[in-house]
N, C-alpha and C positions, 0 to 999 in steps of 0.2 A: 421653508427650506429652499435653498439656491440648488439650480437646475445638476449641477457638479457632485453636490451634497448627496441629491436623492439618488443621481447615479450610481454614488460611492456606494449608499447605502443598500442597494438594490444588489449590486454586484457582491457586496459582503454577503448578504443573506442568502443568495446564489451559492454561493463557495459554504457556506454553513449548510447549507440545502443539501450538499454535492457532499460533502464529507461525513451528512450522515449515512447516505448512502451507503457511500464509500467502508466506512467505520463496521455498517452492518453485518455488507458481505463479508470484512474480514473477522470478523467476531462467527458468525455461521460456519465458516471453513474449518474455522480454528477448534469450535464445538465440536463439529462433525469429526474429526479426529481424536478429537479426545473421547467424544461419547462412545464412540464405537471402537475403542480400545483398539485402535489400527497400527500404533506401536508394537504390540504385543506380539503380531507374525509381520515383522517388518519386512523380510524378503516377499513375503505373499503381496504385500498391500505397498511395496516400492513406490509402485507407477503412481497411486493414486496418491498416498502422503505428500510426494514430491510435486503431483499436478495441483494439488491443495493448496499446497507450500506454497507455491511459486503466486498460484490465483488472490492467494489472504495478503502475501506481501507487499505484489502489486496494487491492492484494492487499499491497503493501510496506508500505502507513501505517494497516492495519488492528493492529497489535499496539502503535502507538504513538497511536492515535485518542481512544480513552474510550469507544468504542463499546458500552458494557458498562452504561450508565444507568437503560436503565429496566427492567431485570433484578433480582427480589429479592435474588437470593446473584451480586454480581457476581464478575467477573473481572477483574483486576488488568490495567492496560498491562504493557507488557513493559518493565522497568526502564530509563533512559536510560542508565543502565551496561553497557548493551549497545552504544553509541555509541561506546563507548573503542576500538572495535576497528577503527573507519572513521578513514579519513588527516585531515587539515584539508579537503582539497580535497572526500574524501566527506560530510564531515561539514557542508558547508556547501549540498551536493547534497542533504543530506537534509532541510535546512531547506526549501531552495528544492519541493523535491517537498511536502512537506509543507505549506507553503502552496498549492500548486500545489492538491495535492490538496482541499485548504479553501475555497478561493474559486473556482476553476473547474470542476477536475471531481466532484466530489461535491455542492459548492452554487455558486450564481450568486449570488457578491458582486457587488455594482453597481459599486462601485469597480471589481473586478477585469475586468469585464466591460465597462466602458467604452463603455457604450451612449451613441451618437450616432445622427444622423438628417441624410438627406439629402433634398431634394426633386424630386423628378423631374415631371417635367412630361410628361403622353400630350397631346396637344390642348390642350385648354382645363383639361383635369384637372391637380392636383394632387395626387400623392400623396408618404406621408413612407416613406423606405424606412431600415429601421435598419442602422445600420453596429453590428460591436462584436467584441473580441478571439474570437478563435479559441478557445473554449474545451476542441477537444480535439486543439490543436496538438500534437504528440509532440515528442520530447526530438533534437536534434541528435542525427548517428551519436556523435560525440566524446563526449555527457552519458549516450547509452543504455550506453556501454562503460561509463563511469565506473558507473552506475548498476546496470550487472550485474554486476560486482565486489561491490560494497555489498552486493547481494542476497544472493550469494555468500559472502561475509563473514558477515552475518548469521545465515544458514541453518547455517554453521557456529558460529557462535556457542549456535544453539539447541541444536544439536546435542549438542554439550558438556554444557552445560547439562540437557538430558536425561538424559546418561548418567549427569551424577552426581546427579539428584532422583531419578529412576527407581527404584533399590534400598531409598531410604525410603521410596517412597509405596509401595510392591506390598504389602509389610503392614497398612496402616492406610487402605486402598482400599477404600470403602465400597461397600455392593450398590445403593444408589443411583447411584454413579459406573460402573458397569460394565454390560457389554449384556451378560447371561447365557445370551442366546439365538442368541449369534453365530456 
């Protein structure tokens, strides 16, 4: 293998690496909500469905982001050919997270965010109070199911996917790439 090759291949199995991670926490998050029926008294459990939300969707569209930009020797997304393995119905779940994740919970698009303004009157005061989308509304119980499936899928995807890179890189696994003190 040419010095380019083993690079590539090394940096793939990186991002394979990185997205099971990735894959795991959001499968965990999404469990934990469900196992613990935290739907159920939804005003009780707001904060934390929504902190959950927000944590599973960042951690799922981290291997399909770019997140990798301003890194010398970057790493690779995680090929969209890994999408073949979610239904139509996931796969348009992943879209929809995936903006999700793009305009609200990672950055405040203004579009998405929909900022308005109301005026409230105290006395003779007026003041302007902002109205604007929920930006870390959680996913219906119906889309978190659907959504942990995907995850689930996914993770298994990686999975795969590691067993069969794993046997070519363990020879051409550089002392740069390894913690020798671990």
């Amino acid at each position: 293998m040419q010095g380019k090759q083993i690079d590539g291949e090394i940096r793939q199995f990186k991002r394979i690496s990185m997205s099971f991670a990735d894959f795991k926490d959001a499968l965990e998050m999404s469990k934990y909500i469900i196992d613990r029926d935290l739907h159920s008294d939804f005003e009780s459990n707001k904060l934390i469905i929504s902190s959950l939300n927000c944590s599973m969707i960042i951690s799922y569209c981290r291997p399909f982001s770019g997140n990798d930009s301003r890194n010398l020797i970057k790493i690779p997304d995680l090929s969209l050919k890994s999408l073949k393995v979610l239904s139509p119905i996931e796969r348009k779940m992943h879209d929809y997270i995936m903006q999700s994740r793009n305009t609200l919970l990672a950055h405040s698009d203004s579009q998405a965010v929909d900022l308005k303004f109301v005026i409230n009157e105290f006395g003779s005061t007026k003041m302007l109070q902002p109205i604007r989308n929920w930006s870390l509304a959680p996913l219906e119980l119906e889309d978190l199911k659907i959504f942990h499936q995907m995850a689930s899928k996914l993770l298994s995807y990686v999975a795969i996917e590691r067993a069969n890179i794993e046997p070519k890189i363990i020879p051409i696994l550089r002392e740069i790439d390894m913690d020798l003190e671990w």
